[in-house]
C-alpha positions in Angstrom: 265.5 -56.2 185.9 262.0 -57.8 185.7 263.3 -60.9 184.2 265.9 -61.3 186.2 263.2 -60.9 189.5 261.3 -63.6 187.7 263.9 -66.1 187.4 264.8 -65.9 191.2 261.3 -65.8 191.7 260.9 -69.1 190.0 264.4 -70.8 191.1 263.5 -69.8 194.9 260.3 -71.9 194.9 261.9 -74.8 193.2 264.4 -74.8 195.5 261.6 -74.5 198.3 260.3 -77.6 197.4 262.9 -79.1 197.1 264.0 -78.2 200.8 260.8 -79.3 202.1 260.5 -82.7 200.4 263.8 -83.5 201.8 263.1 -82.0 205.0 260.1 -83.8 205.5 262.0 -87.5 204.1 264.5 -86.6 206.7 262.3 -86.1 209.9 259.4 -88.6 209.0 261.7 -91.0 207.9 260.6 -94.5 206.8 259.6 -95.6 203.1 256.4 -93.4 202.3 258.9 -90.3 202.7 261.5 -91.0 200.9 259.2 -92.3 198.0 257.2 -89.0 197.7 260.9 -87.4 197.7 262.3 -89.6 194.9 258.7 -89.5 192.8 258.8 -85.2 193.3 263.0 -85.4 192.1 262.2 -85.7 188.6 259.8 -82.8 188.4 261.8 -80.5 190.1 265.0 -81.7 188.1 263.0 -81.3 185.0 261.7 -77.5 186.5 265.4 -76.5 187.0 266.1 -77.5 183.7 262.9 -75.9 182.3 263.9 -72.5 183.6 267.6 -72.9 182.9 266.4 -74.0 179.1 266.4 -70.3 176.9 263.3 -70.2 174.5 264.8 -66.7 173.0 267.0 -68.3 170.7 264.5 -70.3 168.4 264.4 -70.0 164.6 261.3 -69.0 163.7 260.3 -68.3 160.2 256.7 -67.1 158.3 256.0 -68.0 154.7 253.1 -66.8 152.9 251.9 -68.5 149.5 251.7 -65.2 147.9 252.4 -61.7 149.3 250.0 -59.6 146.5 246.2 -60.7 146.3 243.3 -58.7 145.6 240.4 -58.3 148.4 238.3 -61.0 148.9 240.6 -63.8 148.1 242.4 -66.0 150.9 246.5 -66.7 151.8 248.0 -69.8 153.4 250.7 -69.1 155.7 253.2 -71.5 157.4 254.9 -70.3 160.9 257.9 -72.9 161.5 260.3 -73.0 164.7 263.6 -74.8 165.0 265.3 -75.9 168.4 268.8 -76.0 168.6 268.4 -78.6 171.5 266.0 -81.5 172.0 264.8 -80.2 175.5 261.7 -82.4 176.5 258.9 -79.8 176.2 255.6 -80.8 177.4 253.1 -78.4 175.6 254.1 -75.1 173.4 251.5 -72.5 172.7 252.0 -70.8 169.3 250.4 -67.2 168.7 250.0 -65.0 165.3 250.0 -61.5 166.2 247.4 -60.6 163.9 247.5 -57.1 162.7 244.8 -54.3 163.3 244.3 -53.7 159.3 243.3 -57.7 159.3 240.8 -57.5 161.8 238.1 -56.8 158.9 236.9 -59.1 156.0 235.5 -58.5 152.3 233.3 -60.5 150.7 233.7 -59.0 147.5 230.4 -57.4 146.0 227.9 -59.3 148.9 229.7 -56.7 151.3 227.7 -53.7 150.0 224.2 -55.7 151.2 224.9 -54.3 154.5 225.7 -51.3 153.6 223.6 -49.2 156.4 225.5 -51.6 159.1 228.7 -49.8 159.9 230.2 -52.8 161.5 229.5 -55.3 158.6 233.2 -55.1 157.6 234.7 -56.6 161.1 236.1 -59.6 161.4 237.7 -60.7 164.6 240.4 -63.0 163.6 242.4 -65.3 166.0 245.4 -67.7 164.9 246.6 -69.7 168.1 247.7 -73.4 168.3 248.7 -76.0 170.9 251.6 -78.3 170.7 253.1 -81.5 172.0 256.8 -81.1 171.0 258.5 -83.2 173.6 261.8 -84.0 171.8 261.4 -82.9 168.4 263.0 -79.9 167.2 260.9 -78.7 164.9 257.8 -77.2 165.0 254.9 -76.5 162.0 251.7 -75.5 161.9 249.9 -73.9 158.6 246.7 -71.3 158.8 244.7 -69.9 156.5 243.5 -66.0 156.3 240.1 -65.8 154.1 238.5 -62.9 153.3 241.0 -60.5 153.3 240.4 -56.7 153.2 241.9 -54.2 151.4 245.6 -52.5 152.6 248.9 -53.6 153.2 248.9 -55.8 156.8 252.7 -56.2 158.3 252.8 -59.2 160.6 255.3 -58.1 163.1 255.5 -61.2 166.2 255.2 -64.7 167.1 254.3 -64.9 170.8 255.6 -68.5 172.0 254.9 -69.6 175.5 255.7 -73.3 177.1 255.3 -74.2 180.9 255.7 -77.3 183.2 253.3 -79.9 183.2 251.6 -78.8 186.7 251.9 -75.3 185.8 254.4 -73.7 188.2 257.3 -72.6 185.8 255.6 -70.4 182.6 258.1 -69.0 179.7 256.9 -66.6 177.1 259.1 -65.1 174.7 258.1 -62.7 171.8 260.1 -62.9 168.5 260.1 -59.8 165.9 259.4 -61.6 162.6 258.2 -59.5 160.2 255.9 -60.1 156.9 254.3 -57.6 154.7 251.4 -58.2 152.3 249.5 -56.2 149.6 245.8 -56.6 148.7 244.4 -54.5 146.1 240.9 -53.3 145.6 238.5 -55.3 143.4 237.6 -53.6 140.2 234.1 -54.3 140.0 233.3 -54.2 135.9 232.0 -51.2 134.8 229.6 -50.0 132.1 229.8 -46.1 130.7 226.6 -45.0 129.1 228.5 -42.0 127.3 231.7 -40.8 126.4 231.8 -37.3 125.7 234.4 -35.7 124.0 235.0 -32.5 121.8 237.4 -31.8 119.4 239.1 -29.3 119.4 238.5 -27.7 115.8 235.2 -27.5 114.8 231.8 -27.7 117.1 231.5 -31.4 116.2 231.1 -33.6 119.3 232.5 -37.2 119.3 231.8 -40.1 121.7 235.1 -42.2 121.0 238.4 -40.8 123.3 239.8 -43.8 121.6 241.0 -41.8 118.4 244.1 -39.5 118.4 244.9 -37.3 115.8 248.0 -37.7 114.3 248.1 -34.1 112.0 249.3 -32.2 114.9 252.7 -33.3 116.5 253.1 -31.7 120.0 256.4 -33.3 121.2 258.1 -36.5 121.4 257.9 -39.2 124.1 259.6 -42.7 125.1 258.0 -45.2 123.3 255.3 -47.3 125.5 253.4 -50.4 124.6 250.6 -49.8 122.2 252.7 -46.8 120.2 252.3 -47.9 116.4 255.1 -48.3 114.2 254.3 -45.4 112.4 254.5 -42.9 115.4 258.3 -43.7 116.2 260.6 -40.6 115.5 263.5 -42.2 114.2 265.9 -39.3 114.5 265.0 -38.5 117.6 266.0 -42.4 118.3 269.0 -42.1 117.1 270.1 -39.4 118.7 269.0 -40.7 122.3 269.5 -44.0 121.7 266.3 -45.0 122.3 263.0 -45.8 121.0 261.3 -43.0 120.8 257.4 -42.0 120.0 255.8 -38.8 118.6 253.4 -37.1 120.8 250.1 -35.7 118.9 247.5 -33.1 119.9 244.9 -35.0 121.8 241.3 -34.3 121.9 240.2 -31.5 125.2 238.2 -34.0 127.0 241.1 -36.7 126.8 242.6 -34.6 129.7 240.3 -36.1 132.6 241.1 -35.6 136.3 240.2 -38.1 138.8 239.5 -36.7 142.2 239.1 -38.9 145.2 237.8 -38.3 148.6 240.5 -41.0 150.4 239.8 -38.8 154.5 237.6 -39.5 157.1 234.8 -37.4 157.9 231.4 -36.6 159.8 228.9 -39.6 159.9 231.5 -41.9 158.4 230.6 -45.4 156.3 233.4 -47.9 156.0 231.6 -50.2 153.3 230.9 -46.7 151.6 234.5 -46.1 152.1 235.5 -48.9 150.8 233.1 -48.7 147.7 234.2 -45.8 146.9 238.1 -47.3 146.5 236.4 -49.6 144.4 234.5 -47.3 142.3 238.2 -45.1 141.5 239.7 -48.1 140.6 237.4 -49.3 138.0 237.2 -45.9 136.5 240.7 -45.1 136.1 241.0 -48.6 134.7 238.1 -48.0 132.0 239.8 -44.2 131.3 243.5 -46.0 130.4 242.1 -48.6 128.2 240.7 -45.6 126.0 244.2 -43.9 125.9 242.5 -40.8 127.6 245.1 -38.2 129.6 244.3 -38.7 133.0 245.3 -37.2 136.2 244.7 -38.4 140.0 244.8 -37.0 143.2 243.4 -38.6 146.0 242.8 -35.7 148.9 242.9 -37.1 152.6 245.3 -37.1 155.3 248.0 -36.9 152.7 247.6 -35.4 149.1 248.8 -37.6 146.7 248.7 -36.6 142.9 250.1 -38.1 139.7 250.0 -35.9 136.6 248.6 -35.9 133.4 252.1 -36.6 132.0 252.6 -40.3 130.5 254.7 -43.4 132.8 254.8 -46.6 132.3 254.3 -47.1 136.3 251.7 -44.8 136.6 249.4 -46.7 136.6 250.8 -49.5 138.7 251.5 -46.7 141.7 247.7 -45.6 141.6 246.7 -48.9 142.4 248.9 -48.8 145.1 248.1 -46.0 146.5 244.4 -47.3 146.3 245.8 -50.8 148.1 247.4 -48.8 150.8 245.3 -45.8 152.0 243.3 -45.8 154.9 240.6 -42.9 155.9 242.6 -40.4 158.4 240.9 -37.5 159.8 241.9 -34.2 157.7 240.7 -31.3 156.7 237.5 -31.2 155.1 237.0 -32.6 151.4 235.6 -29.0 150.0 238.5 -27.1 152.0 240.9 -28.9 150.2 239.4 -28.8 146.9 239.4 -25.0 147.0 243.1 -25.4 147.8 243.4 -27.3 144.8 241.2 -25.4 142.0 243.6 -22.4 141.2 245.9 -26.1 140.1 243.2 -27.5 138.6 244.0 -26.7 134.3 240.7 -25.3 132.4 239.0 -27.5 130.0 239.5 -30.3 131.9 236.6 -33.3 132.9 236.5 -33.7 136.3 235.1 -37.0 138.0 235.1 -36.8 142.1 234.7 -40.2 144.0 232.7 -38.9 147.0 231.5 -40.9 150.2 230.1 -37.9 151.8 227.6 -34.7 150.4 227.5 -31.5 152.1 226.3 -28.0 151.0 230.2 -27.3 151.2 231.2 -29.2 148.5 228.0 -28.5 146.4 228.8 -24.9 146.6 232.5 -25.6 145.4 231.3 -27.6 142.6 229.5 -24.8 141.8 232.5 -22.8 141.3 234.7 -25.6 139.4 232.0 -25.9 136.9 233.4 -22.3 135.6 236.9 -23.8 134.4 236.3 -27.3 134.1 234.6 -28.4 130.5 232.5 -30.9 132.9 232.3 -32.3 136.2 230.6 -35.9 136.5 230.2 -36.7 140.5 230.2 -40.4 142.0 228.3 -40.2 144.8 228.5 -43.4 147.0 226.4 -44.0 150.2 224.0 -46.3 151.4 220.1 -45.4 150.3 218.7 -45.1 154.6 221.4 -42.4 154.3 219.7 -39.9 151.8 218.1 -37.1 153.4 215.7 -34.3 152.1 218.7 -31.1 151.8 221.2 -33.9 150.1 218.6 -34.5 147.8 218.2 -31.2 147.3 221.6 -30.3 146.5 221.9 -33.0 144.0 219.6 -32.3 141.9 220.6 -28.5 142.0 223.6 -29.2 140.4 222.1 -32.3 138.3 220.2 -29.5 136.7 222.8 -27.1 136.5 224.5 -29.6 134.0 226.6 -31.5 136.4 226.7 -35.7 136.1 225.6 -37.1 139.1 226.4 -41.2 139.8 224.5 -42.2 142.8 225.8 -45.4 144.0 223.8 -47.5 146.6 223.4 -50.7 147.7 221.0 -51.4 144.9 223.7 -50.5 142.6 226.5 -52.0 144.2 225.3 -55.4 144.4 225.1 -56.1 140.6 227.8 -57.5 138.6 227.9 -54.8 136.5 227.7 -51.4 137.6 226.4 -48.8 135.1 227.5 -44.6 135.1 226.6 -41.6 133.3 229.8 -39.2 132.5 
């Protein structure tokens, strides 16, 4: 109904003028008349023709040079439109609808020097361009998206608009083309003062979760790269027809669960947010290339937990989930956590990756520490943050034997990042 108002609209003046040119030729008369109504003919044949020409039935495509990057890094993109008829078009104003999720940047590890500034991570991005089609029926232009943050970003429209050279018939039309990308977290490299594990005969600690005793077997398993020779259970393979591995008693503090705070909450940091993603995906990448048993479960709007239990994709759907979530209001971290501990296995090692400390959660670690074999915390915020009671927490539990990480800008910063577990 509104279109159609706007086309009558638009046809009604044209045809006004039109009237009143030829009016005014009529009853003036002579040759400066008629010559202003042959010079205005044209432009209101060619504004007839403008608003009879349909703009809605374009072609118009977006390519992107690669749909999976990691944050930081930049993606060249190339919006194309084809005409099906060489209408004479005098400019034609191309517009990205740029999503929300890209309205922020990362600058990899420089990011975390503004740490305290809440708005360091925005990034007001604009992708418009101005053309001069006249007859040609096909349209480029190419753009280039630096910087980009961590999530997944769907481009959704193309705005197009065109108009009359004096400005009197506009057309806009709005196409659904729709794009998805993927950017992953950096990793930034860590270093791991001490690897703790105890066996489980004996009182003899170890510091390598690299070995695996092979006296014990618990169970078979499908055979997954890095399995030696030696492990495969041949009858088992035969039977299933399919490689399969044996599956040996592992050391107690191989079984390691990763615990990330992925919600928003009171007094909120994005950069801490973000370095926080960070921090969880270098540490469950240092834990898999030791062969350790890890869990993760990431507690937020949504709880999302993989098991201890061997995958080949496991590891590929944590990063994802990392890539994807965003901080959500939920309920708080330590509420859910106390949901969680009557799951939690004893024995375990837990390690939570924390952007906020209240007296809440210290008093919840408090009680984990009575089931779990250890509990290293990751605590990452920016230093102007730190106030006397946090301070005072922390080091209650740091001397109750509980690992505490502090991560700050200071830390952050470096090339290498160093931890305690």
């Amino acid at each position: 109904m509104k279109w159609v108002a706007g086309f009558t609209s638009k046809f009604l003046f044209i045809l006004f003028l039109f009237v009143l040119f030829f009016s005014y030729a009529m009853f003036q008369g002579g040759f400066v008349s008629w010559f202003l109504f042959y010079s205005f003919l044209p432009v209101l044949l060619y504004m007839a023709g403008l608003l009879l020409y349909p703009i809605s039935n374009w072609e118009v495509k977006r390519t992107l040079d690669k749909y999976v990057t990691k944050a930081g890094e930049q993606v060249h993109v190339q919006v194309s439109l084809t005409r099906r008829y060489a209408f004479p078009i005098y400019y034609c104003i191309i517009e990205e609808t740029i999503p929300l999720s890209l309205q922020r940047k990362d600058t990899h590890h420089q990011k975390y020097q503004a740490m305290h500034d809440r708005d360091a991570l925005r990034k007001n991005r604009l992708v418009k361009l101005v053309s001069f089609p006249w007859f040609r029926k096909e349209i480029q232009f190419d753009y280039t998206l630096d910087q980009l943050p961590r999530g997944e970003h769907s481009f959704r429209q193309i705005r197009i608009k065109t108009g009359d050279l004096f400005g009197f018939i506009k057309k806009e039309h709005v196409y659904e083309v729709t794009s998805k990308m993927l950017v992953y977290p950096n990793e930034p490299e860590m270093v791991v003062r001490e690897r703790v594990s105890s066996y489980e005969e004996g009182s003899t600690t170890s510091y390598n979760v690299n070995v695996k005793h092979t006296n014990v077997v618990t169970g078979v398993r499908e055979y997954m790269p890095g399995d030696r020779f030696s492990w495969i259970d041949w009858k088992t393979t035969a039977k299933k027809n399919a490689v399969m591995t044996k599956e040996f008693e592992q050391e107690k503090s191989s079984s390691i669960l990763v615990m990330l705070h992925s919600g928003h909450h009171d007094n909120f940091n994005p950069v801490a947010y973000e370095a926080s993603i960070e921090i969880t995906a270098s540490l469950i990448e240092s834990i898999k290339k030791h062969s350790s048993r890890m869990a993760f479960l990431s507690l937020g709007q949504e709880r999302v937990f993989f098991p201890f239990q061997q995958s080949p994709g496991k590891l590929d759907m944590i990063k994802t989930h990392l890539a994807k979530v965003q901080a959500v209001p939920s309920v708080p971290f330590s509420k859910q956590v106390v949901n969680e501990s009557r799951n939690i296995p004893e024995g375990v090692v837990i390690m939570l990756v924390v952007s906020h400390f209240d007296e809440n959660l210290e008093l919840v670690i408090e009680q984990l520490k009575q089931k779990c074999k250890k509990i290293v915390v990751f605590y990452v915020h920016p230093k102007a943050q730190e106030i006397g009671e946090e301070r005072a927490w922390l080091q209650k539990l740091n001397v109750s034997g509980v690992v505490i990480n502090e991560l700050t800008e200071e830390q952050l910063v470096q090339q290498k990042i160093e931890v305690s577990t």
